[in-house]
C-alpha positions as CSV (number, residue, x, y, z in Angstrom):
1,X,195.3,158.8,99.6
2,X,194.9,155.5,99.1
3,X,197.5,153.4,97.2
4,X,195.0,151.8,94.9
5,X,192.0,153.3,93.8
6,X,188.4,151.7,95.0
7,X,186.7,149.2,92.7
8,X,182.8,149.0,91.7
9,X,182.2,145.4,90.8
10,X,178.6,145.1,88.9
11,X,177.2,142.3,88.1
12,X,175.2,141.1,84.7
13,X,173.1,137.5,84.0
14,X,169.6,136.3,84.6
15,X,167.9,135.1,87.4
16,X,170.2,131.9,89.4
17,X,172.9,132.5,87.1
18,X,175.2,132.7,90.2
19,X,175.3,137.0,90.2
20,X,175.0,136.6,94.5
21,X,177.5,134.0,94.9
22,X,179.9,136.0,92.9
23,X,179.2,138.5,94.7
24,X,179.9,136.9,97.9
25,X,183.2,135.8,96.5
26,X,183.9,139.5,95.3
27,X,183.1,141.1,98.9
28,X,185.6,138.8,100.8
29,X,188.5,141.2,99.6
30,X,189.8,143.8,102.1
31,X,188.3,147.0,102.6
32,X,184.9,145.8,100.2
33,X,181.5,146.3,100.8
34,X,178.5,144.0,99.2
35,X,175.5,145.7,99.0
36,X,172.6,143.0,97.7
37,X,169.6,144.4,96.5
38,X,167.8,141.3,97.2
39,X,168.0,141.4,100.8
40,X,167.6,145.5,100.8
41,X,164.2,145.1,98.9
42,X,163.0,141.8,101.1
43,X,163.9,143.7,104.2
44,X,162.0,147.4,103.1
45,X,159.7,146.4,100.2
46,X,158.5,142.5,100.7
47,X,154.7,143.4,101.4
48,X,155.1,145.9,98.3
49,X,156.3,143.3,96.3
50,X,153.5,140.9,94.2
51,X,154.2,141.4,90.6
52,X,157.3,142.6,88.2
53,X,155.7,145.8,88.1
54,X,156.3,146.2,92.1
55,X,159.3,144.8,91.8
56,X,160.6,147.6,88.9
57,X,158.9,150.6,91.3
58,X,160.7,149.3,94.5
59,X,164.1,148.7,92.7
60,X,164.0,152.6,91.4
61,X,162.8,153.9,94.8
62,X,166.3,152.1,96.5
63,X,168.2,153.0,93.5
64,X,167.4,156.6,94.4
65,X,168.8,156.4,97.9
66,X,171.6,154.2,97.5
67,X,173.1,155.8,94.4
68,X,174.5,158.6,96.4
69,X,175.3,156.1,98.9
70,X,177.7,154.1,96.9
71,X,179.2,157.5,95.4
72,X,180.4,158.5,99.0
73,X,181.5,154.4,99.8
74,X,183.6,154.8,96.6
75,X,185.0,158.5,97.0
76,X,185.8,157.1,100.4
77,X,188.2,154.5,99.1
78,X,185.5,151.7,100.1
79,X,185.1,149.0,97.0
80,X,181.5,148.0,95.9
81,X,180.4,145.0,95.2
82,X,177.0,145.5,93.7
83,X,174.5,143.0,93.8
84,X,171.8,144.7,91.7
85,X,171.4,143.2,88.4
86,X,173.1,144.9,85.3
87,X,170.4,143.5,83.2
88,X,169.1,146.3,81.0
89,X,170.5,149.4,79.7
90,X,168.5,151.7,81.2
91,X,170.0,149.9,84.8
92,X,173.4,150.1,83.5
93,X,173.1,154.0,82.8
94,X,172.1,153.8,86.3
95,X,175.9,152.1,87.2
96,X,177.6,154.4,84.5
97,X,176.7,157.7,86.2
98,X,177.9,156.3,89.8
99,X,180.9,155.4,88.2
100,X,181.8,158.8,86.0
101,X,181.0,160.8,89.2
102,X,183.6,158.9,91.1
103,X,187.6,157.9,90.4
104,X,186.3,154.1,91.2
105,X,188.0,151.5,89.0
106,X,185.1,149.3,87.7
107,X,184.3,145.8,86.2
108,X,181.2,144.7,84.9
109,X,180.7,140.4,85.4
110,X,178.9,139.1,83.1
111,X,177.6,135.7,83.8
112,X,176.8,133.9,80.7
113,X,175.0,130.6,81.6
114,X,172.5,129.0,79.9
115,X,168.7,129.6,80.6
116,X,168.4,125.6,81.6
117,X,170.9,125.7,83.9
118,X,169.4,129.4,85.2
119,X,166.3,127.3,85.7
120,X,167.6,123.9,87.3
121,X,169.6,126.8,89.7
122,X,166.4,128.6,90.4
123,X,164.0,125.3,90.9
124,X,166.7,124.0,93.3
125,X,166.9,127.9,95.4
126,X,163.0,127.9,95.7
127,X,163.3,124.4,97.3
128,X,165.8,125.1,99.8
129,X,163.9,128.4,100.7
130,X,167.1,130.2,101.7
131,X,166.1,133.2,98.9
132,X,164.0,135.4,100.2
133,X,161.9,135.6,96.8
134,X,161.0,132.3,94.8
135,X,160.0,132.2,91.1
136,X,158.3,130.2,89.0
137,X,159.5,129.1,85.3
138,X,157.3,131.6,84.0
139,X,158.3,134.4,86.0
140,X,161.9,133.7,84.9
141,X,161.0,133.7,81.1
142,X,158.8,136.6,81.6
143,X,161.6,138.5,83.4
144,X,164.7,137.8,81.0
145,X,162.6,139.2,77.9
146,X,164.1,142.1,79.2
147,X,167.3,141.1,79.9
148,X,170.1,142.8,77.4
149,X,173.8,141.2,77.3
150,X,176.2,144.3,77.5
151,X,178.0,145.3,74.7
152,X,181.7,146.7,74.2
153,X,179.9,150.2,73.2
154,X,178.6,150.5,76.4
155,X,181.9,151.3,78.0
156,X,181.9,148.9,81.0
157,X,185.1,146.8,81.4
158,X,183.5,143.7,80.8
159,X,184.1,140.4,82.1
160,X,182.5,137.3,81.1
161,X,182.4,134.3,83.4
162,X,181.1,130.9,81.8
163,X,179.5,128.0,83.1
164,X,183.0,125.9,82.5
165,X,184.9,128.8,83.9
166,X,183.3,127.2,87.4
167,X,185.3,123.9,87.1
């Protein structure tokens, strides 16, 4: 038995709100895994992929796999670092039952930046070309209408990173 008991580390903000490079920070600790749902869905799904609609059917189709996935990572004393967004509900029921199937510690980041910032972030990834999806100021506003902040009743252990928590 392990002395410490595996972590799932999820992940909550809006699009270039600095969820992968958290992530990357996260996954540098011994005996963690990162598993990026950006590069998962570029790599099996990027021909599928032309509107938010493809994007939502894609994301459930790997969810499906890699649930059971994580489960044995975690009930193998692996850590998870999940890069999938924790931006709705419905995907944080997803996280929930991994974690209540599992004796995986868990934290829920929440990045809490502002939407200008989020933009200026995104603007600035499309132009280096170094994300494998690019989106337009639109896109972003069309896609955080959905986004929900987690709440205290949802029974994550929250932790909220701000922009000045960066300095």
């Amino acid at each position: 038995m392990p002395s410490t008991s595996p972590t799932l580390h999820l992940v909550c903000g809006k699009i270039a709100s600095g969820k992968s490079t958290l992530t990357a920070k996260l996954g540098d600790m011994p005996k963690t895994v990162v598993l990026a749902e950006d590069d998962w869905l570029a790599t099996l799904y990027s021909d599928e992929m032309a509107s938010i609609s493809d994007y939502v059917r894609c994301s459930a189709k790997l969810q499906a796999i890699m649930g059971p996935h994580i489960v044995s990572l975690l009930n193998a004393g692996v850590s998870v670092v999940l890069d999938f967004p924790a931006n709705t509900v419905a995907n944080r029921m997803w996280m929930r039952a991994i974690i209540d199937v599992t004796n995986a510690t868990h934290r829920l980041h929440f990045l809490d930046v502002p939407d200008e910032v989020c933009k200026a972030r995104l603007r600035a990834r499309n132009e280096s070309g170094e994300h494998p999806f690019a989106l337009t100021d639109e896109q972003f506003l069309q896609i955080s209408r959905h986004f929900v902040a987690p709440t205290a009743e949802e029974g994550f252990n929250i932790v909220t990173h701000r922009l000045d928590d960066e300095a």
